[in-house]
N, C-alpha and C positions, 0 to 999 in steps of 0.2 A: 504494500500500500504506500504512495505516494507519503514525503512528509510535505505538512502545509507549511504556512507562513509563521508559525507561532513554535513555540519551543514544548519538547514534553516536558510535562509536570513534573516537577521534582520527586523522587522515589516510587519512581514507578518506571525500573528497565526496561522492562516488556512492554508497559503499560498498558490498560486495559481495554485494551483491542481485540475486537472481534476475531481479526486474521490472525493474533498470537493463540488462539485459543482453537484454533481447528481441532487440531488433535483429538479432541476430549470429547468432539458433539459426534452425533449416528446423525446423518444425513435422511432428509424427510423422504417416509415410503409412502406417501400419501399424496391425493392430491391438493391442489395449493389452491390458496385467492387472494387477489390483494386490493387493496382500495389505496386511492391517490391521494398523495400526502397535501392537506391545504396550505394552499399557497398566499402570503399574505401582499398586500399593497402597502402605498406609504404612508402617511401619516398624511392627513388632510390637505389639501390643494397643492400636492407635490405630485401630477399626476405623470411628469414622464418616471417617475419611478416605475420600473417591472422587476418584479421578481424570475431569476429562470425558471421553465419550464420545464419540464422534463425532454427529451430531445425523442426522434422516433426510434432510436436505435435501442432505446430503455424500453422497457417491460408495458410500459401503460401503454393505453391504447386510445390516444383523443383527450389525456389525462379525464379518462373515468377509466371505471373498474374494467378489469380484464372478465373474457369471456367464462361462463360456469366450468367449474373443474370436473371432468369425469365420475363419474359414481364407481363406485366401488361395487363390485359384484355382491350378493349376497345381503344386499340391505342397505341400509342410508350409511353406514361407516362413519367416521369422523371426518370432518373438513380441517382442514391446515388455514387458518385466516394469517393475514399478515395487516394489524390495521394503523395503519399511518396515520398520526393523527396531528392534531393541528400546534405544528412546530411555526412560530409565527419567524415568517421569510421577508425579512427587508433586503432590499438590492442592494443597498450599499456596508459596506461592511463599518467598523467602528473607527477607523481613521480617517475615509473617507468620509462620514458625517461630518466629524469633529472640524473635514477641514471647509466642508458648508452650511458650518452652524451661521455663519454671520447672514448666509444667503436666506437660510430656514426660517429665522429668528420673526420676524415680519408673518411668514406663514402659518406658521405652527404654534400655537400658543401655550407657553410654557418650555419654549426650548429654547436656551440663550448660546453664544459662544463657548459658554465654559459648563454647561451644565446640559445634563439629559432631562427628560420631563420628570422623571423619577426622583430626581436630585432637587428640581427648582420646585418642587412640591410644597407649601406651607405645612408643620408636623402639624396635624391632627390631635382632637384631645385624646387621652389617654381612658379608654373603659374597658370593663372585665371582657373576656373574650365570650366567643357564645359556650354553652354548655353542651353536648351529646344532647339532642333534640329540639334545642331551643333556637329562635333565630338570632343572629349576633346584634344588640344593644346599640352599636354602634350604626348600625345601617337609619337615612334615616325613614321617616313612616311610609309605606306603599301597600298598596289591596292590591291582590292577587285573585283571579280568580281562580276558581276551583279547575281543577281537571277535570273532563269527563271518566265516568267511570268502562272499566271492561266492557267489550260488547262481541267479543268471539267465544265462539265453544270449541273452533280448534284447537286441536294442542299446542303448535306453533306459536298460533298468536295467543294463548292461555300464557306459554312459556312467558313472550315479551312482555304480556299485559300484568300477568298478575306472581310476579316474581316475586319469590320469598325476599328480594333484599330490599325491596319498597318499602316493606314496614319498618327497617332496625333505622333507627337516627344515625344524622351525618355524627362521626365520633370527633371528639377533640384532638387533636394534632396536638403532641407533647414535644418539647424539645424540637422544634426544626429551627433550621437555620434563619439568621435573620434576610429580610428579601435585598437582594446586591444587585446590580447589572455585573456580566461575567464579558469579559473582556477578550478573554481569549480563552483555550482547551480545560486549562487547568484550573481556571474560576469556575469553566462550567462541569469540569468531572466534581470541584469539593462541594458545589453548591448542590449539585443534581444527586448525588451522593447522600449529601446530607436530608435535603428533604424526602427521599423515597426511603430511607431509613425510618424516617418519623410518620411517613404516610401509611407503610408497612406496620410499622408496631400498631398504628391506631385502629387497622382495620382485622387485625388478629382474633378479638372476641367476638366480632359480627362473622365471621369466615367460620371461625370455629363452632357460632352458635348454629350456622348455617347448611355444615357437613363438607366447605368448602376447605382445601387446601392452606393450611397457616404459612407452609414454605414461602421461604421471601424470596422473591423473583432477582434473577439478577440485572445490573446497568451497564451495557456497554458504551462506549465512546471510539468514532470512528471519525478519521480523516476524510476531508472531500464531501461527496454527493450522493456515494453510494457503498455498498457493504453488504456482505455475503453471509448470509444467517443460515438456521437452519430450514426455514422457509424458503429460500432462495435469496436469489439479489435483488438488492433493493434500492433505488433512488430515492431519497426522501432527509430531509432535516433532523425526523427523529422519525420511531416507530415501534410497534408493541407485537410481539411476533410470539401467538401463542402456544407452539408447539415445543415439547418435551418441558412442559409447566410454565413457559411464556416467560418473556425478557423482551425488555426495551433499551432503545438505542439513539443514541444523540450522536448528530452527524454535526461537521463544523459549521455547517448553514443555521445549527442551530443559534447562534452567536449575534445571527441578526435583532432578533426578536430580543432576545436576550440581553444585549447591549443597548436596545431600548427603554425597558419600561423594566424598573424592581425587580416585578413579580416574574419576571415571563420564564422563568426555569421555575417557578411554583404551579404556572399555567401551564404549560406541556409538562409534566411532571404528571401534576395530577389529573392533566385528560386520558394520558398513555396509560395510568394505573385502573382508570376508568373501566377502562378494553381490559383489562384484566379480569374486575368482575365480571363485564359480559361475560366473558369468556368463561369464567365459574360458577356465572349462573343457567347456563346453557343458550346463549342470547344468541349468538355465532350461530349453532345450528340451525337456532329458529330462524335467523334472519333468512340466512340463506336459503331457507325451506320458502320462506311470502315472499322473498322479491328477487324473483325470478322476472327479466322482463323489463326491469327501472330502477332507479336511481332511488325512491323516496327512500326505503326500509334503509338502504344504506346513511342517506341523511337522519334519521332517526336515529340510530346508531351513534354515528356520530356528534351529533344532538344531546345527545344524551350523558355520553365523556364529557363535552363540554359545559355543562351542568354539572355534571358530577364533580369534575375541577374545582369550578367558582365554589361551591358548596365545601371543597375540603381548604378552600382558601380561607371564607367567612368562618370556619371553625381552627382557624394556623393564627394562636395569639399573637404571632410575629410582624401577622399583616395587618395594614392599615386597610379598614372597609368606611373609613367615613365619606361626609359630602364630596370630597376634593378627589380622593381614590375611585369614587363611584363613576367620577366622568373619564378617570384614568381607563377604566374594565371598558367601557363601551368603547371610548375613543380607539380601544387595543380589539376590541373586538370586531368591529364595524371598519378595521382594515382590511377584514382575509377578501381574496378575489375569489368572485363566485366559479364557482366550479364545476355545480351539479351536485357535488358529493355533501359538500359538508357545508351546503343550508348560505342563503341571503344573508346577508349583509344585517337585515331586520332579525331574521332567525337566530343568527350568531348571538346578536343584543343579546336579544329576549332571553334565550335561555343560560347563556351566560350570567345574567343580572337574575334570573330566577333563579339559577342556583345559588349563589350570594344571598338569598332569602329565604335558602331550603335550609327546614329545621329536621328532616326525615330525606332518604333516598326516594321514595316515591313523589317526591313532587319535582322530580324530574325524569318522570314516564313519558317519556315521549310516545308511546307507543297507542295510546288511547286516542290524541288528538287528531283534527281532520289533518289533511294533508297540507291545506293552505298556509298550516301552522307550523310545517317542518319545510319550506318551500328555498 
């Protein structure tokens, strides 16, 4: 694997690279799926920003999902999903802003020469963090409406709709890192590190009440754009690749997002870990059993990480969820570029800012609502 621009982290020879680790994985006998990693835009009226694409010579197809995988003879069998999730992708890397903050400044509101939005932030007052079920104190008042309730009798959508992890509350996040912009590899392996250790332990007694897997998944860190798992290869900024117990991956694009705004290794962090529980709560099969055909279930899906994120964010004492941060989450949200896969621009909001207000996992079911709602 190519080295990038950045130096490896201090005490780490090998470092923890996917491609140092071959050795030790059994290569997938199954077949595969993957969903395209979102891609995000720039911050507010900076519109010749692009983020790259994925190019044809990579695996996606149109950047939407690749065609359905083979069945396996003898019955539905397991699927290998591989879900990318929303690694937020700014085009210019962290030097290159720094050297058009003076240009930005005028644009972007809250970003100066010397400072990120994250940094030029006024601190926020200081209140108790929210509790395992409660919504955080600090957010301020908003009505929410209700979700609709189930309305399948199949199994499939029984799975998505009414999944045992809807009722356990979001848990408190103990001990995670304080929120940083990471700068280059090694900000973002101690930062990414840090918090999936804290996101892991919180979700341990819901797992275990659950019959779910307590094994902590492991993190990798990869150079460039792409990386070879046991899922196959993959383009993408970060991603959550369920197979032989699922592990996530943060690639150097992930440094965009990241070097923008605090949170954003707390926000891909806890969407990636997100696709974990699908994945243990058998979401993966069912999806791919109803959306055969389109895009939505995949948005729903995705939808739903994202949700489930903000939600492990509004309960991480470390973060700030007040008035100031609130416009921070949309503003970061309402960058990704629509894609088909992972939901409008409106969608992203919504659910992101809904999850910031989930005092339970079920109120980020995406799975009940019409479609116009995951669009």
């Amino acid at each position: 694997m190519t080295q990038g621009n950045w130096p490896q982290p201090p005490g780490h020879p090998g470092w923890n690279r996917p491609g140092s680790l071959q050795s030790g994985w059994q290569q997938p006998q199954q077949p595969q799926r993957a969903f395209q990693q979102s891609q995000w835009g720039p911050p507010p009226n900076q519109q010749q920003w692009r983020p790259p694409y994925p190019g044809p010579q990579q695996q996606w197809q149109g950047g939407y999902r690749l065609p359905p995988p083979p069945r396996r003879s003898g019955g539905f069998g397991k699927t290998i999903f591989v879900l990318v999730g929303v690694a937020i992708v700014l085009v210019l890397a962290v030097n290159v802003f720094r050297a058009v903050a003076d240009v930005l400044q005028p644009l972007v509101p809250g970003i100066s020469p010397s400072a990120s939005a994250s940094e030029s932030r006024e601190p926020e007052p200081v209140v108790e963090p929210a509790e395992p079920g409660e919504t955080n104190p600090g957010l301020p008042p908003r009505t929410w409406e209700e979700l609709p309730g189930p309305d399948s009798t199949d199994p499939d959508w029984k799975t998505l709709q009414q999944s045992a992890i809807y009722a356990q509350p979001v848990p408190l996040l103990e001990g995670c890192p304080e929120p940083e912009l990471a700068y280059d590899m090694g900000d973002l392996e101690r930062i990414a590190t840090g918090q999936m250790e804290c996101i892991q332990a919180a979700f341990k007694p819901i797992q275990a009440a659950l019959g779910y897997s307590t094994d902590d998944i492991p993190i990798y860190f990869y150079e460039g754009r792409s990386v070879d798992t046991p899922c196959g290869q993959v383009s993408a900024p970060a991603l959550y690749c369920s197979t032989q117990g699922g592990a996530i991956y943060f690639g150097e694009d992930s440094l965009n997002g990241a070097s923008w705004m605090d949170f954003g290794v707390k926000d891909v962090t806890g969407h990636e870990y997100g696709h974990h529980l699908q994945a243990q709560s058998g979401m993966f099969q069912a999806e791919y059993a109803v959306g055969q055909g389109g895009n939505e279930s995949a948005r729903r899906i995705e939808l739903q990480a994202t949700c489930w994120g903000y939600a492990m964010m509004a309960h991480d004492p470390t973060q700030s969820v007040g008035e100031a941060s609130l416009v921070e989450f949309e503003q970061y949200l309402r960058a990704t570029i629509e894609d088909g896969i992972h939901g409008s621009k409106d969608s992203m909001a919504y659910w992101g800012i809904r999850g910031l207000y989930s005092a339970d996992m079920g109120n980020c079911n995406t799975w009940t609502v019409a479609p116009e709602d995951v669009d």
